[in-house]
C-alpha positions in Angstrom: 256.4 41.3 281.6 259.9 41.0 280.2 262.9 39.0 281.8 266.2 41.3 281.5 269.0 39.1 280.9 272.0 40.6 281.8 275.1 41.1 279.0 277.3 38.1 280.0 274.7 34.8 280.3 274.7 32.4 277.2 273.1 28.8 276.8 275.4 26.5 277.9 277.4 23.7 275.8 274.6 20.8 277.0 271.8 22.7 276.3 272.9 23.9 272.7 273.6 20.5 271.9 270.0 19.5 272.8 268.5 22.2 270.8 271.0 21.8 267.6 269.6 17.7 267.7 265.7 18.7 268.3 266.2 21.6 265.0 267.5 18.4 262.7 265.0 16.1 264.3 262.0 15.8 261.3 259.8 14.8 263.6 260.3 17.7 266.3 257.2 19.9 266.8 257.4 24.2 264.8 256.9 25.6 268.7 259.7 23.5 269.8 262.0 24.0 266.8 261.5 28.2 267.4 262.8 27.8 271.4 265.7 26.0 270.4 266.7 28.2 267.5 266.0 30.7 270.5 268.8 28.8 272.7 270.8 28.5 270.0 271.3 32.3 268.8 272.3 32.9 272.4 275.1 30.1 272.2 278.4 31.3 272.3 280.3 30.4 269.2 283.2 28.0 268.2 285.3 30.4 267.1 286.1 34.5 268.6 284.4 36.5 266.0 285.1 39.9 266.6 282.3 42.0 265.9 283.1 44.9 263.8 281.5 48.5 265.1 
């Protein structure tokens, strides 16, 4: 069963952070390194890119 996750939600600053430090850590499980790379691409980004259509 699927979750639907409405347009507007995004990983927050704290939790990005976490999962940017776990994908560098060398130590850092292949399970836990693919659900923070899931966080991540969720993250809003730095800078407004404007996606083009």
């Amino acid at each position: 069963m699927a979750i639907k996750k409405s347009a507007n939600e995004s990983t927050s600053k704290n939790v990005a952070s976490i999962a940017s430090k776990l994908l560098k850590g060398p130590k850092t499980p292949t399970k836990v390194k693919s659900v923070a790379a899931s966080a991540l691409t969720q993250a809003q980004n730095k800078k407004n890119v404007k996606v083009k259509k």
